[in-house]
C-alpha positions in Angstrom: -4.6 18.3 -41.0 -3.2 21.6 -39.7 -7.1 22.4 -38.1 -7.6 19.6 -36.9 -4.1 19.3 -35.1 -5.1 23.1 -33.8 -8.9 21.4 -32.7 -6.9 18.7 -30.5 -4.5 21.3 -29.0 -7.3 23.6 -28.2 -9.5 20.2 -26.7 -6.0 19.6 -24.6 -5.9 22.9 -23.1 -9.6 22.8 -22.0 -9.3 20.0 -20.6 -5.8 20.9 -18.7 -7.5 24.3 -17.8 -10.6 21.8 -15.8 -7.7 20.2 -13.8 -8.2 17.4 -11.4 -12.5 17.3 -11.0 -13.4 17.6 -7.2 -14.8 15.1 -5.0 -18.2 16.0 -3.8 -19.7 15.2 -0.2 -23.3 14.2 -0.9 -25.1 15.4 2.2 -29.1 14.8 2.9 -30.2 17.3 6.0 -33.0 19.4 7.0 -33.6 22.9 5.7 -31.3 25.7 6.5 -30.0 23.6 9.3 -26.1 24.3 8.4 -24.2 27.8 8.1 -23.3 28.1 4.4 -20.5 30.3 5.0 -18.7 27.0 7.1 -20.0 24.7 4.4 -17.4 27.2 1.8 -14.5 27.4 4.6 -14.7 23.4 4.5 -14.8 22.9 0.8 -11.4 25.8 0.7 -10.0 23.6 3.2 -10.7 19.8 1.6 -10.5 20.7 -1.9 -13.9 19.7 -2.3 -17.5 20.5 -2.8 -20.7 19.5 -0.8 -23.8 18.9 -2.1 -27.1 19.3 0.6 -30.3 17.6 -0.3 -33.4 18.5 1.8 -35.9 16.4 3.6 -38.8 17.5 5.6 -39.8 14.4 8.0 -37.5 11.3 9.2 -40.1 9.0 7.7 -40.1 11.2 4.1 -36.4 10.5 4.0 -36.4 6.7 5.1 -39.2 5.9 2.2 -36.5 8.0 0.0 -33.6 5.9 1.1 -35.5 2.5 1.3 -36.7 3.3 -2.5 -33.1 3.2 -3.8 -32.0 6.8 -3.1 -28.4 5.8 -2.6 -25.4 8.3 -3.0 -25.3 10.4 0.3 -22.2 10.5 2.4 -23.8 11.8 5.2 -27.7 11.8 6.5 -28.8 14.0 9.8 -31.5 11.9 11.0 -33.3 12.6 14.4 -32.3 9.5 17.2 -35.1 7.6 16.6 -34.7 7.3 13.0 -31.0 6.4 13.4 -31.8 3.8 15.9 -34.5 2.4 12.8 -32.0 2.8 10.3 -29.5 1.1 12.3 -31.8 -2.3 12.6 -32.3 -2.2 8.7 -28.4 -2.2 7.9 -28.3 1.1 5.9 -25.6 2.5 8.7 -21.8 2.7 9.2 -20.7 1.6 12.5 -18.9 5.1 13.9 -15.1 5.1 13.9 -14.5 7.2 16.9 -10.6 7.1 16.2 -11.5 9.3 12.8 -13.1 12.2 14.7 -10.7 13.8 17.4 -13.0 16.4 18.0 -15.7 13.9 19.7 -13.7 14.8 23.0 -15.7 18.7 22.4 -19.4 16.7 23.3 -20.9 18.0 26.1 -21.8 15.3 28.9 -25.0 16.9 29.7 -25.8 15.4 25.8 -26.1 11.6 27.6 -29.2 12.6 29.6 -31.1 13.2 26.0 -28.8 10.2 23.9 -31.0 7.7 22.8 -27.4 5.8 22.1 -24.5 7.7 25.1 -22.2 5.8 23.0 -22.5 6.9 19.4 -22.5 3.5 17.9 -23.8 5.0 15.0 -24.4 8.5 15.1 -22.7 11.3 17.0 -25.1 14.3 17.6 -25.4 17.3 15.8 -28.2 19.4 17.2 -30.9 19.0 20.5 -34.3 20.0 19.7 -37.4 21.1 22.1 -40.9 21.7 20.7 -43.4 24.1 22.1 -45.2 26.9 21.7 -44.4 30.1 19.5 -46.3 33.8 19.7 -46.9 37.0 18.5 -46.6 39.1 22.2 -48.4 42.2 20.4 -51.0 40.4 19.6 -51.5 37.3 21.6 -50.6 39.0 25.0 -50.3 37.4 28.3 -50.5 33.5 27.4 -51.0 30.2 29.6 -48.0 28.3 29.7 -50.0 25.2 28.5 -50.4 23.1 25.4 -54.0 24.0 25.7 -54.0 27.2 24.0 -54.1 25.4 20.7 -57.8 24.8 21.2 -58.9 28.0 24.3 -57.6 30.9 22.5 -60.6 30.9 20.0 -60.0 34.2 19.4 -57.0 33.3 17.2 -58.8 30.5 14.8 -57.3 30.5 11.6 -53.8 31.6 12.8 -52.3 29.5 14.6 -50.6 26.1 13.0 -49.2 22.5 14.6 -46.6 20.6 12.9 -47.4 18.6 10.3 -45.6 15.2 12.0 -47.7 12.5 14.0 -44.9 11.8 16.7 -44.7 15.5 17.8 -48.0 16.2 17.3 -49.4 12.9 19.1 -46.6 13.9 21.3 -47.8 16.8 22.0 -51.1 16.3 23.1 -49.5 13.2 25.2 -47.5 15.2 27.4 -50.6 17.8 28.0 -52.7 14.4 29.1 -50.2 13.4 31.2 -49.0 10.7 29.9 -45.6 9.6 28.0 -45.0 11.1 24.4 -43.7 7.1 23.6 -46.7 5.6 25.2 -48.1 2.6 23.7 -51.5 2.8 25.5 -54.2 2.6 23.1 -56.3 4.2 25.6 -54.3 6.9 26.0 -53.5 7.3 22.0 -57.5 8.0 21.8 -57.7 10.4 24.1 -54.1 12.4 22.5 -56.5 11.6 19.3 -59.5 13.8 20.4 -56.8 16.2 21.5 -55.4 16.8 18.4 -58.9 16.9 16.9 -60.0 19.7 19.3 -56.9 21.9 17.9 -57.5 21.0 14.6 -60.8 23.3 14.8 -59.1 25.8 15.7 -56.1 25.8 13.4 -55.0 27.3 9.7 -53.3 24.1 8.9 -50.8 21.1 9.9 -47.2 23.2 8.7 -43.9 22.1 9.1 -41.8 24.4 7.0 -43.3 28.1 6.5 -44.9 28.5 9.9 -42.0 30.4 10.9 -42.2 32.8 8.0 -45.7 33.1 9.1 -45.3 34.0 12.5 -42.6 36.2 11.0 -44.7 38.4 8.4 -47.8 38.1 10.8 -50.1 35.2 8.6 -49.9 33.7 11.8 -49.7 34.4 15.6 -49.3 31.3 17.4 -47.6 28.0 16.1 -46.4 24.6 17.4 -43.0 24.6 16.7 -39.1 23.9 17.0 -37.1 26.3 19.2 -34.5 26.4 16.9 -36.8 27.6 14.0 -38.2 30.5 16.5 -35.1 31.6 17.6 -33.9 32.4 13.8 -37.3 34.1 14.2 -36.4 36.1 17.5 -33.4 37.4 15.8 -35.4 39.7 13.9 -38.4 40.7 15.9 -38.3 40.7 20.0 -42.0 40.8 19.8 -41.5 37.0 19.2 -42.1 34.6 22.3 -41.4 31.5 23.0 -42.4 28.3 25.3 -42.3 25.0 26.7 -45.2 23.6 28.2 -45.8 23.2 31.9 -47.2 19.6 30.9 -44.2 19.0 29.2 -42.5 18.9 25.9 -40.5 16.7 23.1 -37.0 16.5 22.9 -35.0 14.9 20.0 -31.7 14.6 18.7 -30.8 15.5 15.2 -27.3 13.0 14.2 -25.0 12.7 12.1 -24.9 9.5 10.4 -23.0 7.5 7.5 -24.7 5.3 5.4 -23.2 1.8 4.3 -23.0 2.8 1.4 -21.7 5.7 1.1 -18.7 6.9 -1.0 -17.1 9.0 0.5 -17.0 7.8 4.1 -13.2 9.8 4.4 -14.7 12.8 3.1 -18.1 12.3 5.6 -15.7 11.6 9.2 -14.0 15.1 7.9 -17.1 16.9 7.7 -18.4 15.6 10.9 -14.7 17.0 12.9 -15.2 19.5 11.3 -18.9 20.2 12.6 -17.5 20.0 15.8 -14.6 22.0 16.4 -15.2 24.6 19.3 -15.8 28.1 17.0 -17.1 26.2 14.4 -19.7 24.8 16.7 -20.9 27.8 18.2 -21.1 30.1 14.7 -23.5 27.1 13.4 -25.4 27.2 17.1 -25.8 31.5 16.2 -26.8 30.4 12.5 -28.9 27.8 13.8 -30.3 28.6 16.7 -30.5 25.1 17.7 -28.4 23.7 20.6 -25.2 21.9 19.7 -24.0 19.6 22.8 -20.0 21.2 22.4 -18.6 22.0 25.3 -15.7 23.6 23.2 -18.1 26.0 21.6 -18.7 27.8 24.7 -15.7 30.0 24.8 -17.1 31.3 21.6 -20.1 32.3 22.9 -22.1 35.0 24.5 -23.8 35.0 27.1 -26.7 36.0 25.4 -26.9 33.4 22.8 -25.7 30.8 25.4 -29.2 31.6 27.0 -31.2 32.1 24.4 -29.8 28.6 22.8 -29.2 26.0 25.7 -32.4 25.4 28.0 -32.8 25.8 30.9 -31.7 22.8 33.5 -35.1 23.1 35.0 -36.9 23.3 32.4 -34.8 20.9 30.6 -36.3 18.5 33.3 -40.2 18.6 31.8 -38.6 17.5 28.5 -39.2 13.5 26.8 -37.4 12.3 24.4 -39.5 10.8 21.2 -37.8 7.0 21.1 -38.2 4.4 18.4 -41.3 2.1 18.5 -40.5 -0.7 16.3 -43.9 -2.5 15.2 -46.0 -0.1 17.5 -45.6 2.7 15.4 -48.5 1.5 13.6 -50.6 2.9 16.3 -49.8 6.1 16.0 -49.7 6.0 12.1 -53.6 4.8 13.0 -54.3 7.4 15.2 -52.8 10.2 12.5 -54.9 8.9 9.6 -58.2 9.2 11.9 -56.9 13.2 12.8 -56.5 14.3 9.9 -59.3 11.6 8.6 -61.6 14.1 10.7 -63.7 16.5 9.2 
């Protein structure tokens, strides 16, 4: 009786040493898109801990959530997604009054906003795609999506992201035409595009073409500016640009599901996200361009130019939009690229 009265007392203290269990923010973003060091200062401050899942393509993560993935708290989605997800019911309808710091977004943000008035989503990150290179070994370089397929030279290291709407995009804008056309003509002639580069490529890569660019395995990749510019931080010999034809913008956002448990927890997080200094040491993590007018004061002007475009340039810049049913043409014209030999 006496050991098993000692057994309980021991179980008791255990369990009193645990104390109260914390409540975990389920977040589902893309890869090392967050500075961990504010993901601890927010966890200190809220008693809690957060949890990041990764995914690798808007269309990977909707299958995921339309398959019965449920449990996140908070999804990072690019606008075009949201506006999908949105139309299927899976979204919470943003309470403005729940995040003060939405008065820190930068005006300039409603030029790329799918959706100005964050019925859904309030933005997290601006993205433009273009064109990444070894100066060393590339040298001088045309300003033009057509280096993918001219510089021969270079076959078998260079790489083009492994999505259809940027790389379609792509090859849209260096036609002429719009990156959200729905010209079947004009998707044909993006197709042979994209076939043309194909020859000349190591592979479709979404994820370790800037570790490649980085240790040399490659010398000239289609890519995010964000990605390059945690690149750039390491080696100057690192370059790059946006297409004279044009490029693709997008807008990564920060949405929460209908069904998600800890919506209190989520509308934390996202104030959080957006506080001035806050802002601007996840823009140095980053590198990617968070629309916070707040963050500025915490910035210098180096990173301010090596982060925010250029208004000019910013100009040559589409932003990918949401097709509804006519996505199917460009999930045909994908499956005939990379269909070709």
């Amino acid at each position: 009786m006496q050991k098993m009265l000692i057994a309980m007392f021991a179980a008791l203290m255990i369990l009193a040493g645990c104390g109260k269990s914390k409540t975990t923010l389920y977040v589902y973003n893309w890869s090392e898109y967050v500075d961990p060091e504010l993901v601890t200062e927010f966890e200190q401050k809220h008693g809690c801990k957060v949890v990041i899942d990764i995914f690798n393509a808007n269309e990977a993560m909707l299958a995921k959530i339309q398959a019965g993935s449920t449990g996140y708290d908070l999804i990072v989605p690019s606008s075009y997604m949201v506006k999908i997800m949105a139309q299927k019911g899976l979204l919470e309808p943003i309470d403005k009054t729940r995040i003060p710091t939405l008065a820190n977004i930068d005006p300039a943000y409603a030029v790329t906003a799918l959706d100005p008035q964050m019925t859904y989503g309030v933005p997290y990150m601006v993205t433009f795609t273009g064109i990444a290179y070894n100066k060393e070994v590339v040298g001088e370089i045309e300003p033009s999506w057509s280096v993918l397929e001219k510089r021969t030279d270079l076959k078998g290291r260079i790489t083009i992201l492994d999505d259809m709407r940027e790389t379609i995009g792509a090859a849209l804008k260096y036609k002429g035409y719009s990156c959200n056309t729905t010209n079947e003509a004009e998707l044909a002639e993006a197709r042979d595009v994209v076939v043309a580069w194909k020859a000349n490529i190591a592979k479709f890569e979404n994820e370790q073409y800037k570790n490649g660019i980085a240790n040399g395995e490659f010398q000239l990749v289609h890519g995010y500016h964000g990605d390059i510019g945690q690149v750039q931080l390491e080696d100057d010999n690192i370059a790059f640009l946006l297409p004279r034809e044009g490029f693709l913008i997008s807008c990564d956002e920060l949405v929460i599901p209908k069904d998600a448990k800890n919506k209190d927890l989520a509308y934390a997080f996202i104030a959080f996200l957006h506080e001035g200094e806050v802002a601007a040491r996840n823009m140095a993590y980053t590198t990617y361009w968070c629309p916070n007018t707040a963050a500025l004061a915490f910035m210098e002007d180096s990173e301010k130019a090596a982060i925010i475009p250029d208004a000019e340039a910013f100009k040559r810049g589409e932003v990918i939009d949401d097709l509804g049913e006519n996505l199917k043409l460009y999930s045909k014209t994908w499956d005939e690229i990379k269909a070709t030999k």
